[in-house]
C-alpha positions as CSV (number, residue, x, y, z in Angstrom):
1,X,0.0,0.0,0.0
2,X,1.2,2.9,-1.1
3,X,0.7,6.5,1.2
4,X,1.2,9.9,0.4
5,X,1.9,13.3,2.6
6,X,-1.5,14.5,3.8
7,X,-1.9,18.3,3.4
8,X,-0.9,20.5,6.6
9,X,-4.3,22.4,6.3
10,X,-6.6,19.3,6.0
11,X,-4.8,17.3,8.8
12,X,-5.5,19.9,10.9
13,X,-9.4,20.3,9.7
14,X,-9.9,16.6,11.1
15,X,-7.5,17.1,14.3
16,X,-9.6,20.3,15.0
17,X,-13.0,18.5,14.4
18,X,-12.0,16.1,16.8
19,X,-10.9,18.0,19.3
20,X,-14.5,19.8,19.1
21,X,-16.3,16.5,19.0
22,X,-14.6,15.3,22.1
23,X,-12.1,18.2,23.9
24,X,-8.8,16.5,25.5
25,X,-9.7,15.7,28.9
26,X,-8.2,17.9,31.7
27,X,-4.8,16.9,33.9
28,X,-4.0,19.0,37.3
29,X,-6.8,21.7,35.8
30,X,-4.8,22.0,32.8
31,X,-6.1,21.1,29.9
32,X,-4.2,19.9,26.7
33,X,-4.2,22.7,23.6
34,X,-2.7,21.3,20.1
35,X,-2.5,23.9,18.2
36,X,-1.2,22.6,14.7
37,X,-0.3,19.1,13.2
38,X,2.4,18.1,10.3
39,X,2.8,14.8,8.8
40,X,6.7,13.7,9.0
41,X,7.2,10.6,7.5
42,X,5.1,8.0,5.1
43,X,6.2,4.7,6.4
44,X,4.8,4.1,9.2
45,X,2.9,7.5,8.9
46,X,4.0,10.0,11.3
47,X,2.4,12.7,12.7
48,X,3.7,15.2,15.1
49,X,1.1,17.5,17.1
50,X,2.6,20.9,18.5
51,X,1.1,21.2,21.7
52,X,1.4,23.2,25.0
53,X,3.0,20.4,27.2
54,X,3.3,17.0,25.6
55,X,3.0,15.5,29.1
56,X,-0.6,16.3,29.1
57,X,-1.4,14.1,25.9
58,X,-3.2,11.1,27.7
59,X,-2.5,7.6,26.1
60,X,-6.6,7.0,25.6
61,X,-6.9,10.2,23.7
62,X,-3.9,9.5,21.0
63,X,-6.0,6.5,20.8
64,X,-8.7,8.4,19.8
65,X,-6.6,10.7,17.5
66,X,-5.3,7.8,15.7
67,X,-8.8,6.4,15.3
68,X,-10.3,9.7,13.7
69,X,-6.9,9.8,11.9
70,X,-7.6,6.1,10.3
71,X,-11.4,6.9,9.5
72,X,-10.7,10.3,8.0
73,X,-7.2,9.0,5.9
74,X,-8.4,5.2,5.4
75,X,-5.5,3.9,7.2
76,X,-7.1,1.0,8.5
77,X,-5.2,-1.5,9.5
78,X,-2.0,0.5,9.6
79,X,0.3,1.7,12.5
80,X,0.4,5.5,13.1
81,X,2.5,7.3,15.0
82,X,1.8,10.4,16.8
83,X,4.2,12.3,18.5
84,X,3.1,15.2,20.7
85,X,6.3,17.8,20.7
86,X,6.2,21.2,22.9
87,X,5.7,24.2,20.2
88,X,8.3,26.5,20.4
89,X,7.7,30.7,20.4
C-alpha cells in the first residue's frame, strides 16, 4: 500500500474536528491545547502534534486521534504514530 503526505491544512481540519467533538480531557486543571499538526514521515505515517505540554497528551486520547486519523485518511489496518512535541515561540 502505497501513502502519500497528507496536506498540513486538511490534517489539521480533522485534528480540529476532533478535538471539538470530544475536547482532551483535563490533567492538574490544565487542559491539553494542540494547536497545529504536520505529517513527517510516510512509512509508518507519522504525525507530530505541536502542543502546550506534551505530558498532558493522555494515552486513551492519542487513541482516539489515531482512530479519527484512520477513519478520515483510510489507514485502516495501519500503524500510526503520533508524537506530541512542545511548540516553540
Amino acid at each position: 500500500m502505497k501513502f502519500t503526505i497528507i496536506q498540513t491544512n486538511v490534517l489539521n481540519e480533522v485534528i480540529l474536528d476532533a478535538q471539538m467533538m470530544t475536547p482532551p480531557p483535563t490533567h492538574n486543571g490544565k487542559r491539553l491545547r494542540i494547536y497545529y499538526a504536520s505529517q513527517v514521515s510516510v512509512a509508518p505515517p507519522t504525525f507530530v502534534l505541536f502542543v502546550n505540554d506534551p505530558e498532558l497528551l493522555h494515552f486513551s486520547y492519542k487513541r482516539f486521534l489515531e482512530n479519527k486519523l484512520r477513519e478520515a485518511f483510510n489507514f485502516t489496518g495501519t500503524t500510526l504514530r503520533i508524537i506530541a512535541r512542545e511548540r516553540q515561540n
